[in-house]
N, C-alpha and C positions, 0 to 999 in steps of 0.2 A: 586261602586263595580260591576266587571262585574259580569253576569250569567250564566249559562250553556243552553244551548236549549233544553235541554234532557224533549222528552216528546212532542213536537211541532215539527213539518214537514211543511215548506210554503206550502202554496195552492194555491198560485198565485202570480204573478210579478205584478206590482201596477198597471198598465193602461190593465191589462186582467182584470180585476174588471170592470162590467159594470154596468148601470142602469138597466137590465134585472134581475140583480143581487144581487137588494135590498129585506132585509126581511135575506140575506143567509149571514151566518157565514162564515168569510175568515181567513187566519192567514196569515202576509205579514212580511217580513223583508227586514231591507235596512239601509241607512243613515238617522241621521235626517239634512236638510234643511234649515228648517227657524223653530222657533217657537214664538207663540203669545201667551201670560198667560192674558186672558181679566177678571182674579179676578174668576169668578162661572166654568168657560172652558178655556181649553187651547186648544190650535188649532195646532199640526205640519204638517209641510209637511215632507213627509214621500219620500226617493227618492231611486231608484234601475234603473238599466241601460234601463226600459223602460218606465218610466219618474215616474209623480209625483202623491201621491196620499194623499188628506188629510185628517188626525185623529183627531177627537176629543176626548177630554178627559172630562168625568163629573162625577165629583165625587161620588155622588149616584149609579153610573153606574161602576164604575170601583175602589170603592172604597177608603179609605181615606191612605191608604197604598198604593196604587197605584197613586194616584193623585198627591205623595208627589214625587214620584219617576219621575210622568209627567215633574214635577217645576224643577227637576234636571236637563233634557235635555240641551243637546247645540248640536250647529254647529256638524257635523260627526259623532257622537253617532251613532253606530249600536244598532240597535233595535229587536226586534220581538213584535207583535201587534196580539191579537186575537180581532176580534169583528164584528158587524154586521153589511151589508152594508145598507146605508140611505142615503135620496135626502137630497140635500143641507139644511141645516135649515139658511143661508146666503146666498147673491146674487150669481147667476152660474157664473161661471169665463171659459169664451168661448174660452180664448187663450188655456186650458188646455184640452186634452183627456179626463181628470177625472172629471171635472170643475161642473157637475151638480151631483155629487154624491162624498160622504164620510163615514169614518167607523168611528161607534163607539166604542170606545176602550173597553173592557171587562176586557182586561189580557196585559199586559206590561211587558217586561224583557230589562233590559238593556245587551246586549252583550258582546260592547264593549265602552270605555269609550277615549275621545279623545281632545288631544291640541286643542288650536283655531290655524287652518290653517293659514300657511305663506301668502295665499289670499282666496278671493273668491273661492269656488265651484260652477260657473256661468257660461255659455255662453257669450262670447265676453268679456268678461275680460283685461284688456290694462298692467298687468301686464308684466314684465323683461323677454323674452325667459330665458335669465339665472336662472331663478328663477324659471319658472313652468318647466326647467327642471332639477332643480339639486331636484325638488320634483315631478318628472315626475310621481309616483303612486298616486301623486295628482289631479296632473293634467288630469289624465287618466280618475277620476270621473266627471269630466265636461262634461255635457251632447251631447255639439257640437263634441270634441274628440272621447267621445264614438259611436253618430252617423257614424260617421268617421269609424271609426274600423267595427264600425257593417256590413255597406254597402260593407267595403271590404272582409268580411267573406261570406257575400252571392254574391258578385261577383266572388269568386274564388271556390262557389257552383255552380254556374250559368255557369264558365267556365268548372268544372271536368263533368258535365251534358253533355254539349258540346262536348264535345274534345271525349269522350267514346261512344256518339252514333253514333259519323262520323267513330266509325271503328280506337281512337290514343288509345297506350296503355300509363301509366302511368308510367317510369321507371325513377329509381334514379341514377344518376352518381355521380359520387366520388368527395368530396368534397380536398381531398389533392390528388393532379394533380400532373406531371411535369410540371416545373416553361417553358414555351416557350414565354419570353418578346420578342413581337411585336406589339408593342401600348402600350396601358397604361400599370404603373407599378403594379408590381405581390405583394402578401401579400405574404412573403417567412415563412413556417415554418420550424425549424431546429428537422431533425432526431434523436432521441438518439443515435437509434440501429446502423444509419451510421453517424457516425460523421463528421460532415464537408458537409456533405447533406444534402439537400432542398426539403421537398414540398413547392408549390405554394398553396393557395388557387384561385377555378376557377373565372375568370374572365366570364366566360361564360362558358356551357356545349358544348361549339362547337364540338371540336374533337370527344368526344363522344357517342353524337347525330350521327355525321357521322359513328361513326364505326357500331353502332345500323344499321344501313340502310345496309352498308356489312353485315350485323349478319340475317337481312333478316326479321327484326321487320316490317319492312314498312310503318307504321304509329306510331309516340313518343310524347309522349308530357311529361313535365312536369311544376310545381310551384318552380321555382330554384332559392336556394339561391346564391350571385355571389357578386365579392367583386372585388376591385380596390381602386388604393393605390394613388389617386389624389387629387389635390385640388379640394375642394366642391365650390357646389354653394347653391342656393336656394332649385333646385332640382335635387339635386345629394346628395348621400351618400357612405361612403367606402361598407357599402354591405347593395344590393339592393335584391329586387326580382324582375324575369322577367318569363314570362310566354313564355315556348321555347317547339320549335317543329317540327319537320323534317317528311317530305314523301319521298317516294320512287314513280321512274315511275310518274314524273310529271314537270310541265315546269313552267314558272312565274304566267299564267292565271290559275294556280289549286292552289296553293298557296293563289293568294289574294283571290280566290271564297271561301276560308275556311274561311279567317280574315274576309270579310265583312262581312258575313254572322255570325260569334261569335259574332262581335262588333256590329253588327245587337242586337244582342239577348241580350248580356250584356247589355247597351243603356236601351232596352225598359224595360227588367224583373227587372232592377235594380234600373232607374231612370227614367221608364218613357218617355225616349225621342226616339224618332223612326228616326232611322238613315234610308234615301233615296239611295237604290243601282240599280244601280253601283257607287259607289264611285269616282269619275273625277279621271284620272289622266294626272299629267304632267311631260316630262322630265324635269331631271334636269337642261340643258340648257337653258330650257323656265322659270323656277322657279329662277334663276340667273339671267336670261337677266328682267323679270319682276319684280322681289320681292327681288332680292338681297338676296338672301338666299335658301338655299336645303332643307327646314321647312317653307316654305310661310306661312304667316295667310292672309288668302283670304277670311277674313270677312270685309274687307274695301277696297277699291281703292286706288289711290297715287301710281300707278304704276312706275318703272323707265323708261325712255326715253334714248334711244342711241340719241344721238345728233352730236357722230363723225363727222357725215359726214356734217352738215352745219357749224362746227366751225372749220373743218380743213383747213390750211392757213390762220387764221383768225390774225387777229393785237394783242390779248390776248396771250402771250408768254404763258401761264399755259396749254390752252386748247392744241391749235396749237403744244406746244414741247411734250403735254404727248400723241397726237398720234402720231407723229414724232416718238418716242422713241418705238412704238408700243401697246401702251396704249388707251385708251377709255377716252372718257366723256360721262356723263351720271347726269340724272338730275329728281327731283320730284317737282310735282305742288302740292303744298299745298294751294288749296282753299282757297278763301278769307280771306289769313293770313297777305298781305300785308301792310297791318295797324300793325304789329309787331314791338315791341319797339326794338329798337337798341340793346337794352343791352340781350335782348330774343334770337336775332340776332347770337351775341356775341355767346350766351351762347350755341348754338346750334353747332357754327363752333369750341368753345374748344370740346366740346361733337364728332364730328367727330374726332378730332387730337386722341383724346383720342380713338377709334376705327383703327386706321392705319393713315387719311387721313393728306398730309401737310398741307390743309386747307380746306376753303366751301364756294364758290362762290356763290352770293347771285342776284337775280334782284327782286324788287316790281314792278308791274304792278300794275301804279297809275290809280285811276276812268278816269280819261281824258288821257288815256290810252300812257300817258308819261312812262318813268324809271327811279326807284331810283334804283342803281347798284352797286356795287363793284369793276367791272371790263368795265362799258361801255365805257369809256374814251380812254380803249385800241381798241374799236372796231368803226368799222362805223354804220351808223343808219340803214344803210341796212341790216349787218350783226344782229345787234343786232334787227329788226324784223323777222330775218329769225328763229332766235336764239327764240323766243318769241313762233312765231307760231307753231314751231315742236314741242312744250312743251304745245300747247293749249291754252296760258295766257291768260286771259281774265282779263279787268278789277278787282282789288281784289286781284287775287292771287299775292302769294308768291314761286318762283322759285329759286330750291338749286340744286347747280349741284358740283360735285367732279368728278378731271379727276386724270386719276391714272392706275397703271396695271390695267387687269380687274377684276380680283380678289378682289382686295383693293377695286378701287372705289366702287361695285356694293353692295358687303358686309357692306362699309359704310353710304351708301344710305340706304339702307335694315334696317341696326340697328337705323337710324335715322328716318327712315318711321313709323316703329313700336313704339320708342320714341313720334313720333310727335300724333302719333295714340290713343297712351295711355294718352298723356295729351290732346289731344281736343275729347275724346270719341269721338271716329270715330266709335267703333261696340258696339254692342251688345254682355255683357259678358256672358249673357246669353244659348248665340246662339252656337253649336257644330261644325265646321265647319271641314269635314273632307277629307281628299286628299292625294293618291297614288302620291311619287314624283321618276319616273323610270328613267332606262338610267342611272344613274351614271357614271363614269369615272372611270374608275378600278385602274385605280393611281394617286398618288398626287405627287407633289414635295414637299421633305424637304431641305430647303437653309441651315438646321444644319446637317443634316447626308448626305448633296450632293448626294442624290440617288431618285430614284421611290421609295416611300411605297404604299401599298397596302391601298385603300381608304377605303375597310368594311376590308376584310381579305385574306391572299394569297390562301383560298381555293374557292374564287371567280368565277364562269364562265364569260369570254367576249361574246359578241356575236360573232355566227361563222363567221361572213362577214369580222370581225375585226385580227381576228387571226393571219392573216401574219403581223399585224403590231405591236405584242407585245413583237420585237426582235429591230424592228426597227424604230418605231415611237410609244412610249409605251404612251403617254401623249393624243394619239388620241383613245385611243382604248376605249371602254363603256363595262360597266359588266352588267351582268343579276341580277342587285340588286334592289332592292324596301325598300323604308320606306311607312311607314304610318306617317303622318304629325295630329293634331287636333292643331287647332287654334295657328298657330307657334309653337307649341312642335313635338320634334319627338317624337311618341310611341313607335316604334317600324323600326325595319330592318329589311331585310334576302336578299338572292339569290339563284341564283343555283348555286348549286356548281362541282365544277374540276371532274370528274369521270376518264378522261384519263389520263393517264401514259406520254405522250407524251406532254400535253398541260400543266399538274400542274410542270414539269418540266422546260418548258418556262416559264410561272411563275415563278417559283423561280430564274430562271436565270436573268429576267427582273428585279426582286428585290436586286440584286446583291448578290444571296447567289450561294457559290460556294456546287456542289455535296453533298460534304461529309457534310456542314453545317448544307444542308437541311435536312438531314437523323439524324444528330445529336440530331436537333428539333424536327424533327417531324417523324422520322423512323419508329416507330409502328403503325402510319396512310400509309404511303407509303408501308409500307409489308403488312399491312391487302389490300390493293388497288389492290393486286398484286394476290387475289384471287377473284377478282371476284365482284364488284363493279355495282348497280343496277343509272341511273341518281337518282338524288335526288335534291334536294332543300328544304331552312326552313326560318324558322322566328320567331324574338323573341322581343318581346314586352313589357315593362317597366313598371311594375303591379300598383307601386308607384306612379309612376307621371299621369297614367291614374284614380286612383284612387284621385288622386288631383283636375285632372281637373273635374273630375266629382262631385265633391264637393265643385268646386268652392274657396278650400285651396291656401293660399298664401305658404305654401312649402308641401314639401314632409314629413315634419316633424311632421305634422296634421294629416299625413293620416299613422305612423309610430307606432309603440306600444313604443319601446325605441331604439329613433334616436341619431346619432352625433349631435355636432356642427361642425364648419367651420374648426376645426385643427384636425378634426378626433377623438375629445376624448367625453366621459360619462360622464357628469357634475353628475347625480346622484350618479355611481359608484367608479366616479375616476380612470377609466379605459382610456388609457393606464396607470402600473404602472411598478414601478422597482420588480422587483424579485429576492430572495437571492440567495448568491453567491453557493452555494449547489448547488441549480435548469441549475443554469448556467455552473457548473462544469457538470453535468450529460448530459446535450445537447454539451459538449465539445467548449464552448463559453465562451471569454470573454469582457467585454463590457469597449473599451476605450473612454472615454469622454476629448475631444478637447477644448482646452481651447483658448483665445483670450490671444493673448501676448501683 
């Protein structure tokens, strides 16, 4: 039967209870944990989200009515506990904060009373995802989860601390936007009041943030919530929080002097680790040509190798036709792997197919520095030392090379570096490694929509050396954009962005929007532009998955209070659901469901 509390105030969370502490009367409340009935005492641990603390019960001491109600305990019982604190009268137990001290119980109320849990209340638990999260308020009490949570409450203390004494102010933007799909898809909400009309939920506070910097704010920040309607991964969610923010009057090197300098601070006040500044950084063409990817983890080596140039003309039709075609080869020395079993081999070159590659061209470099090869047959011995040495072979190693656009090959190398990386512990997961990847490309090509898109967003600065070639060679031209890179994740992005009338014009022209489309989209940024517009630049940062890596979480869903799965729905909630036909008369919608003939 539960109790009422009436009359009892906590006085302390269970690990603020010290050994300073013994002799003093405490009142603590929480879950019960574990309990032990050894016959004369019962012993629980007593748990609240700052760990554990243990009660004894003795019956002389807390009575024969009280004792009876001890026996009753289980699993999750919410409690409240008066009684006095005392050194262990049991061995000290060193794993625990509380481990050399415990309360004896006086006064007992049970609260609340409760099923035996679908699992454990545990740290590391091997438990269903589906299952700790269709009872995610279960879940949520596990002490690993909760540290999780905690660390991200005082890092986004750590950030407002931050951000307000450099002079950003804290301002909220509107969470139902116009819908402007360009990149990922928009979450559409339907208007009552205008039927047949849409807000968006934001994808980002972009627009914003910019008209703030017009509005003469000058420094913004905020903790923004921001959603996108894609397929998930590990870490990705349909809505994220990202930590966004804009200046005025400032160029790419005032920008990152703010992020290092937070990420400095977050690092050390939150976890201790002292991040080394200046921060490295690299263009994106070196992070490509190296690491095969625009997010390098550059806690290991296994760099890529251009190789072009000694295997062009060569007797290997693969290498020889894919620069013929204008294409690259390129190749990684995986240290003393060449003792790798065929089928390892194997598994490696379906593993590239499966990233873009037609295939994965393979040599060992035997101890008696022969070759076992894939392709040596097509080439001569000459060729094939030439081919050895500009990769470094040495005895031992294992050499994987993919020729392909450059694009493809590099990226597939990259995904297979980091593959090979993570199964022969190549770094330290320990280690933060952090890095500026600059210079982007201000466009990409899409082979689906036959055009330039803009690689971050159309309100990108080029650099100004570049300018006259964003009419006429737009694929060469580089923006003023920056990520921040940890350990192969992006964290975060920004640039500078468009101020003139004249150049976000070329831009939009370069993207193939005609006049009147661009005004369509995005009109109420283009007329505020048209009073008075100060430079500006920003950047926005990914709360979640920094908050991940910093805990060393295998997703973003650890570090989440209540996260998706993979198809975007609430296993707790059951959210997405249908909604009656009322609701949907009222928003002027009706919902046809396509059937398979």
């Amino acid at each position: 039967m539960a109790e009422a509390m009436t009359g009892l105030h906590r006085s302390h969370r269970c690990t603020e209870v010290t050994s300073d502490m013994v002799g003093q009367k405490v009142t603590l409340m929480g879950w019960v944990q574990k309990r032990r009935n050894l016959g004369s005492l019962i012993f629980v641990d007593l748990r609240d989200r700052s760990g554990l603390m243990q009660i004894v019960f003795d019956e002389p001491v807390i009575g024969s009515e009280g004792f009876e109600k001890a026996e009753s305990l289980r699993s999750e019982f919410v409690i409240a506990v008066v009684g006095t604190v005392q050194k262990r009268s049991a061995a000290v137990n060193e794993n625990l904060k509380t481990g050399d001290i415990e309360v004896a119980a006086e006064n007992l109320r049970i609260l609340s009373e409760s099923k035996t849990p679908p699992f454990p209340i545990e740290e590391g638990i091997s438990t269903k995802d589906e299952v700790r999260l269709k009872y995610r308020y279960l879940d949520l009490r596990r002490p690993d989860i909760q540290k999780n949570l905690m660390l991200r409450s005082k890092v986004c203390g750590i950030i407002r601390d931050f951000m307000l004494k450099e002079g950003f102010l804290e301002i909220e933007t509107p969470i139902l936007q116009k819908s402007t799909p360009e990149g990922a898809r928009d979450y559409l909400v339907p208007s009552r009041i205008h039927p047949g009309s849409f807000y968006a939920l934001p994808q980002s506070p972009q627009l914003f943030k910019q008209l703030l910097m017009c509005s003469g704010y000058d420094r913004y920040f905020q903790i923004a919530r921001c959603f996108r309607d894609e397929d998930l991964r590990a870490d990705r969610q349909p809505e994220f929080t990202q930590v966004d923010m804009e200046m005025s009057f400032v160029d790419v090197d005032d920008v990152i002097d703010v992020n290092e300098r937070l990420l400095a601070r977050v690092f050390s006040e939150a976890i201790g680790v002292e991040v080394p500044l200046p921060i490295p950084r690299m263009t994106w063409q070196e992070a490509m040509d190296r690491f095969g990817s625009d997010k390098p983890d550059i806690r290991f080596g296994m760099e890529l190798t251009d190789v072009s140039d000694v295997v062009a003309g060569c007797g290997f039709g693969v290498f020889s036709g894919a620069i013929a075609d204008g294409g690259t080869v390129r190749g990684i020395n995986v240290k003393g792997q060449a003792k790798m079993p065929r089928k390892k081999i194997d598994k490696l070159v379906e593993f590239a197919r499966s990233c873009g590659a037609k295939g994965l061209a393979y040599v060992c470099v035997n101890e008696d520095g022969s070759y076992k090869s894939s392709f040596a047959k097509f080439m001569t011995e000459e060729e094939m030392d030439r081919l050895v040495q500009k990769m470094d072979g040495q005895p031992g190693d294992l050499l994987l090379f993919a020729a392909d656009r450059f694009k493809t090959a590099v990226e597939v190398l990259g995904a297979l570096r980091l593959n090979l990386a993570k199964e022969l512990e190549l770094y330290d997961p320990s280690e933060f490694a952090f890095l500026w990847v600059v210079d982007f490309p201000q466009f990409e090509w899409s082979d689906e929509q036959n055009r330039y898109l803009a690689m971050h967003h159309p309100f990108t600065m080029p650099y100004e050396e570049d300018l006259p070639m964003l009419l006429t060679d737009p694929g060469k031209v580089r923006a003023k954009a920056y990520d921040i890179v940890l350990n192969g994740c992006e964290l975060g992005g920004g640039s500078v962005r468009i101020h003139q009338d004249d150049v976000q014009e070329k831009m939009f022209e370069a993207l193939g929007f005609t006049v009147e489309e661009a005004h369509d989209r995005f009109g109420f940024l283009l007329d505020a532009f048209s009073y008075g517009v100060p430079p500006h630049a920003g950047l926005a940062f990914g709360l979640d998955r920094m908050i991940m890596l910093m805990t060393g979480a295998d997703s973003i869903r650890d570090v989440i209070a209540f996260p998706k799965v993979k198809d975007a729905s609430d296993l707790m909630t059951e959210a997405p659901t249908p909604v009656d036909d009322k609701q949907l008369e009222e928003l002027s919608l009706k919902v046809v469901i396509e059937t398979e003939e």
